[in-house]
N, C-alpha and C positions, 0 to 999 in steps of 0.2 A: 504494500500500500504506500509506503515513503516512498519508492521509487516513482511511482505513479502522481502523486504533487510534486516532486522535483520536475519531472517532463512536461506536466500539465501547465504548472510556471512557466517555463520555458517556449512550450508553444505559443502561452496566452501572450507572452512578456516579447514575443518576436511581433515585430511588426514596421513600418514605417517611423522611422525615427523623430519625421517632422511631417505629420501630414497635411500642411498649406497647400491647399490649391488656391490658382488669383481668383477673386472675384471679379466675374463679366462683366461689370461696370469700366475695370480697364484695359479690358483686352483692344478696344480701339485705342486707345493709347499705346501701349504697346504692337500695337502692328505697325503703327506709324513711326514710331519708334525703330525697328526694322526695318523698315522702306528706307527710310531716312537716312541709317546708320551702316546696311547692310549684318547687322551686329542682332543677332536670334538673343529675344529675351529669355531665359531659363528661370529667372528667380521669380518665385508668386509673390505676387501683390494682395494686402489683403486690409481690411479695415479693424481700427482700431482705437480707443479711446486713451491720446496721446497730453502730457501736460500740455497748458496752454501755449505752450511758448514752440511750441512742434507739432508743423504740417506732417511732415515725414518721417521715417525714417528706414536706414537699411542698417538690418541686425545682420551682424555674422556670427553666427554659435560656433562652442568649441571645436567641432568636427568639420568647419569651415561651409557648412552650410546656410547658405545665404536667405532672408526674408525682407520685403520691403513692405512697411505699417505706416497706412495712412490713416490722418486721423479723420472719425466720422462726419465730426462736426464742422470742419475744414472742409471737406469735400462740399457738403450741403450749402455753403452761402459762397464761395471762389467762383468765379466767371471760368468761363475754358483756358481761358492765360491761363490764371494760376492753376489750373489744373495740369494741364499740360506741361508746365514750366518744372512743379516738385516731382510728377512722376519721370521726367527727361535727369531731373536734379538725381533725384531716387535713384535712377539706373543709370547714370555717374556713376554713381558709388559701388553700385553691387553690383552691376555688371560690367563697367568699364575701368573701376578700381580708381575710379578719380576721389581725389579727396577736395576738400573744399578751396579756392581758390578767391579771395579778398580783393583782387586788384578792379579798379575804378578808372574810367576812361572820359576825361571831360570832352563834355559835348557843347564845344562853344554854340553852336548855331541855336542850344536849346537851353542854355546858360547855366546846366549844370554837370555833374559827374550822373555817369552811369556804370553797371557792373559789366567788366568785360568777359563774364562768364557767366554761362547759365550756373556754374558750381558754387556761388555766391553762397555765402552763407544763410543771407535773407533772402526772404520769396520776394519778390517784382512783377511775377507774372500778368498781373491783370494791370499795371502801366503798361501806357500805350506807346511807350519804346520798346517794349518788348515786342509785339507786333512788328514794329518798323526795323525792329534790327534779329529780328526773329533765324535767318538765314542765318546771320554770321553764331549764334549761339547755338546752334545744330551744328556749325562744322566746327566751332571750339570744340567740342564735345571730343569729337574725332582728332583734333589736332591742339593738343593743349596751350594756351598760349599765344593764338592766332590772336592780331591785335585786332578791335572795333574801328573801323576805320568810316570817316563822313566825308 
C-alpha cells in the first residue's frame, strides 16, 4: 500500500510546471507583433491584478520560464496606444531580452523631449507621438539604439 501513495504522488505531482496559456484578448497583439518583428511570440500573456504603479510585466521563474502579467485594470481604460505600446514593451523583455532603456530625444519642432524607445521605462503609449513616431519604435525594438530622428 506505501508503494502505491509514493507513485500515486508522483503521477498526481507530474504535470505542467506552469500552465499559462495567453489570453485571446492579445493574440492580435501578438500576431502583429510577429508580422512586425519577424520574431514568433512563445511567452503567454495573461491578466493580472498588478500594484498600481505597473501596466506590465515579464516574470522569469527559476527554471527560466518566461510569463508576461498585464494588469486588468490597465487594460480596461488604455486606448490601443497604450495597449499596444506595454504589450510590444512586454515582449522587449521576455522575448527579445531587452531591458529597459531611459534615453530621451528632444523634439524641437514639438518643444519637448520624447523616449527614444519603446523600452522606456514609462508607458507613453496613448500620446500622440507615439502614433507619429510609431515606425521608428518597432524597428528600435529590432535594433537597439537606433536614434529618433525628425
Amino acid at each position: 500500500m506505501k508503494s502505491f501513495i509514493v507513485i500515486f504522488t508522483l503521477v498526481v505531482g507530474c504535470g505542467l510546471p506552469h500552465p499559462y496559456t495567453s489570453n485571446p484578448d492579445f493574440d492580435a497583439y501578438k500576431a502583429k507583433f510577429e508580422q512586425e518583428t519577424g520574431v514568433k511570440v512563445t511567452v503567454p500573456i495573461v491578466y493580472d491584478s498588478l500594484d498600481e504603479q505597473t501596466v506590465g510585466l515579464c516574470e522569469t521563474f527559476a527554471d527560466g520560464y518566461k510569463l508576461i502579467r498585464i494588469d486588468v485594470d490597465f487594460w480596461k481604460v488604455m486606448g490601443n496606444g497604450g495597449k499596444e505600446e506595454v504589450i510590444y514593451h512586454e515582449l522587449g523583455h521576455c522575448q527579445l531580452d531587452r531591458d529597459h532603456a531611459d534615453q530621451l530625444t528632444e523634439a524641437p519642432t514639438y518643444g519637448y523631449s520624447i523616449p527614444n524607445s519603446i523600452m522606456y521605462p514609462y508607458i507613453f503609449g496613448d500620446a500622440s507621438f507615439y502614433w507619429m513616431f510609431r515606425e521608428h519604435y518597432v524597428q528600435e525594438l529590432m535594433f537597439p539604439g537606433k536614434r529618433l530622428e525628425f
